[in-house]
KEMIZA-82053 format. One record per residue (C-alpha): x, y, z. Coordinates in steps of 0.1 Angstrom, whole numbers, plus 5000, padded with zeros to 4 digits. Layout:
BEGIN
XYZ
...
END
This chain:
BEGIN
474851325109
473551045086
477150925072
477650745034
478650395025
481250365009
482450094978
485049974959
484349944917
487849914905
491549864911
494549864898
497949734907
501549804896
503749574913
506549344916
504449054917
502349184886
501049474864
497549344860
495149254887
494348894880
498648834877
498849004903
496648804929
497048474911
500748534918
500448604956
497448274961
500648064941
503248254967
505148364939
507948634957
508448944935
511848964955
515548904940
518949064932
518849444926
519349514889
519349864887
522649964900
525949784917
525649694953
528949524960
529149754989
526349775003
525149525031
521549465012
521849344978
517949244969
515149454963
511149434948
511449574914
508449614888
509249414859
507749494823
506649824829
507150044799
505150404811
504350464774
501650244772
499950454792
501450794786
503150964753
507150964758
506851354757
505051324793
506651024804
510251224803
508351494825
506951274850
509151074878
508650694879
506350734909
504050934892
504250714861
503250434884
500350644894
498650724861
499050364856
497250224883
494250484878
493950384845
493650034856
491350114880
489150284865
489250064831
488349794856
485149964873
483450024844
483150424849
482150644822
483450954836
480851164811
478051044831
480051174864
479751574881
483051584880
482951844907
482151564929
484951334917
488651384935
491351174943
493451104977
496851004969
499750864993
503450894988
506650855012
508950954993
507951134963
510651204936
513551034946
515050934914
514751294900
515651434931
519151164926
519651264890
519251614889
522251634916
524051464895
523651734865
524352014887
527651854898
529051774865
527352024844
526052334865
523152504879
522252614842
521352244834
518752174857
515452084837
512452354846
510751994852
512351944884
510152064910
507351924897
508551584891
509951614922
507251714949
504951414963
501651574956
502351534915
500651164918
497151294924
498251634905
498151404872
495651174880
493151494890
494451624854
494451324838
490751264845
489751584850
488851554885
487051884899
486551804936
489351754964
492751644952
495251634979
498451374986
498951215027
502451185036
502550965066
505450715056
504550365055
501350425063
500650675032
498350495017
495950355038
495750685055
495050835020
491950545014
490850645050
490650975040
488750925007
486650715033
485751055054
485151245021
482450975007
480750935040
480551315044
478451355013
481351584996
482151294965
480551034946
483550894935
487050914947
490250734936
492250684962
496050464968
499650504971
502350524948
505750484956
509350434936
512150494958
514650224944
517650454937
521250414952
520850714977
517550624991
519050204993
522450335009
520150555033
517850255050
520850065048
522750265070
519850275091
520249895094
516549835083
516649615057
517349275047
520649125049
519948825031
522548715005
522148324993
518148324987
517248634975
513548524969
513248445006
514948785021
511548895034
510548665063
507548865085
506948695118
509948465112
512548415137
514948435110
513948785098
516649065094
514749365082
512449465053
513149435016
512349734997
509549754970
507749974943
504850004928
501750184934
497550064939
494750264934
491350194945
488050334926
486150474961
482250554954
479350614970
476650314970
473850534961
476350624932
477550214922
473850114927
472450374907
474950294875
474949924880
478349894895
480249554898
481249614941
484149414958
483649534991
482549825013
485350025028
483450065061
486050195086
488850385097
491350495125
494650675125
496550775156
500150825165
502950675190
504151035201
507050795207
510450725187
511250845149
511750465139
510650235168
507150145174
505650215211
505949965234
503149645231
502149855201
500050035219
499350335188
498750015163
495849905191
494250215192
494250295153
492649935152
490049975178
488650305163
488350135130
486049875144
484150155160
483950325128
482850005106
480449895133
481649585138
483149385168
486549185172
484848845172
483548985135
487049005116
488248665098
491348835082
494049075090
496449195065
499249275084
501749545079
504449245087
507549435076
509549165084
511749385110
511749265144
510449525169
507649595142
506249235139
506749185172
504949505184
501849435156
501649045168
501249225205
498949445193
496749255176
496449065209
495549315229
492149445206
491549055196
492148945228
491148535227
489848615191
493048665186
494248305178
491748205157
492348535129
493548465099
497148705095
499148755067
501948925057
501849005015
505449225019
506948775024
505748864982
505849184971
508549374998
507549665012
506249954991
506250195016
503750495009
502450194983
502049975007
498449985022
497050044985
497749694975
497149535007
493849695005
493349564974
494149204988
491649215009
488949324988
490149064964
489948804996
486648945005
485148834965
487148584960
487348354994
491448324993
493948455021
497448465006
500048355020
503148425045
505848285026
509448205040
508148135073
510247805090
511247915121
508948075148
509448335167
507748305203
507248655200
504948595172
502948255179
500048365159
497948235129
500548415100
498648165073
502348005065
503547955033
500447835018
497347985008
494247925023
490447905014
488348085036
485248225038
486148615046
483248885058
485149155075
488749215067
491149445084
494449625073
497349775089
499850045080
502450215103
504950425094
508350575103
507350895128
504750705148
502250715118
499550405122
496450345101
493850055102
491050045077
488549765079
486849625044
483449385046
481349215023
479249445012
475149385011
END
């Protein structure tokens, strides 16, 4: 079956590096770090005390307060970031069959801070005191749920829920609907907000995250010997996903093509990555099937780079084993050294980075990284952004439950 390409028109970014597009990836080329002390509650006693907040987001310039106060600050992320998006592609959604316009949305967590608050009011006040708006500011799937509504989206509108690796397994699947023929257009991304004192106390008594105390902007070290877990983001990406017969046909300014995608699982450990990383290698290798490319082909890895030891240390191995002596002379980088990790965020915006790489010739940065680990003695791109010439880019997600997603980006001609 003859399969669709598929392009990106528009994005949008809310994150803690920047709320705009351009801030955002002139922040990450200057390795600005969205990282610092944790403002929204006390964390004397807790081990982690930093964290990657948004900054400056106010959700009524997007939405009336009426809505905002129904919607949980994922969501709000969400509507933000399509609006973006689509602002930025240049779609006039009256000249769209909107039966053949959806959205793919991932989420980890989903509604943690309503799920935290509304506790609270049945503790001190009583079952009676719930608001009716609990459920569905809750439940993950409301992201896509107001986007769909929002635009009035009338094809598939569905939400992925594969942990860290939300997100790019949401664009992979927005992939799969283009190249069946189902859509012309698609927005596709992950939102996430889990900043809340349960969530925090939860990965920290997982012993996950960073332990850093006297530079809080330099907490997230991926591939650094030095490392001592992830620092925890928020923030959400969304990608405008179209056919090319579509962007052609309306005149469409086109960052990249999405042109592949694999997704496997460990079948291995709740937390731990298989050994070597061997699920990371096989997600990767069927996304170079998929996009028709070879090993040899790919300048650029985003790397999931959580900046967790087994995890960096399984990827590094694992991009070894599919790049084999290509593997040296890739370009990696690790954008959580900026923005943290935003979980089921996460692959949204590092899409983005490398579509933005892919137009714009730039590979941000690993910031923090002094020390290697000779676990990880490959090309991370330290500290300094580079200029670079980049054709085929590749992007990894994996998530908690054995959850890995690649998804490979090119220039697209």
């Amino acid at each position: 079956m003859l399969k669709h390409r598929a392009v990106i028109t528009g994005m949008g970014v809310i994150s803690p590096v920047g709320n705009h597009l351009d801030e955002f990836w002139d922040n990450l080329i200057a390795g600005k770090s969205g990282v610092g002390l944790l403002t929204r509650f006390d964390t004397s006693d807790l081990p982690t005390k930093v964290a990657a907040e948004v900054k400056n987001f106010e959700p009524t310039e997007w939405i009336s307060k009426k809505e905002s106060r129904h919607m949980d600050r994922f969501a709000q992320f969400a509507i933000a970031a399509a609006k973006l998006a689509v602002q930025d592609s240049g779609l006039d959604f009256e000249k769209v069959d909107m039966e053949r316009a959806g959205t793919v949305m991932g989420c980890g967590i989903g509604g943690v801070i309503t799920f935290e608050e509304q506790k609270e009011v049945l503790m001190k006040k009583g079952s009676g005191r719930i608001t009716p708006f609990f459920v569905p500011m809750l439940i993950s799937n409301m992201a896509a749920g107001h986007i769909s509504i929002e635009f009035g989206l009338l094809g598939s509108s569905m939400t992925i829920v594969t942990a860290c690796a939300s997100a790019t397994n949401a664009i992979g699947e927005a992939l799969r609907i283009i190249q069946r023929g189902e859509a012309d257009v698609v927005l596709c991304g992950g939102t996430e907000a889990p900043i809340t004192s349960l969530a925090f106390a939860g990965f920290c008594a997982a012993k996950t995250m960073s332990t850093e105390k006297e530079n809080p902007e330099q907490a997230s070290r991926p591939f650094d010997k030095r490392r001592s877990g992830f620092v925890m983001g928020e923030g959400a990406g969304v990608l405008v996903l179209e056919s090319a017969e579509h962007a052609k046909a309306r005149g469409a300014h086109i960052y990249a093509e999405l042109a592949g995608y694999g997704s496997t699982s460990d079948a291995y450990h709740i937390t731990s990555p298989a050994p070597g990383g061997a699920g990371a290698v096989r997600a990767m290798r069927l996304a170079l099937k998929d996009a028709g490319v070879s090993g040899e082909d790919v300048s650029y890895i985003n790397a999931h780079g959580t900046s967790t030891g087994p995890n960096d240390a399984a990827e590094t191995a694992a991009i070894k084993t599919v790049f084999e002596d290509h593997a040296s002379k890739l370009a990696i980088s690790s954008t959580k050294s900026m923005t943290g990790h935003l979980m089921g965020a996460a692959g949204a915006i590092e899409a983005i980075i490398c579509a933005l790489s892919i137009e714009r010739g730039m590979i941000p940065p690993t910031t923090n990284y002094g020390e290697p680990d000779p676990e990880c003695d490959l090309d991370y791109v330290p500290n300094l952004a580079r200029k670079k010439v980049v054709n085929v880019a590749l992007s990894n997600s994996l998530g908690f439950g054995g959850h890995n997603a690649t998804i490979i980006l090119k220039k697209f001609d």
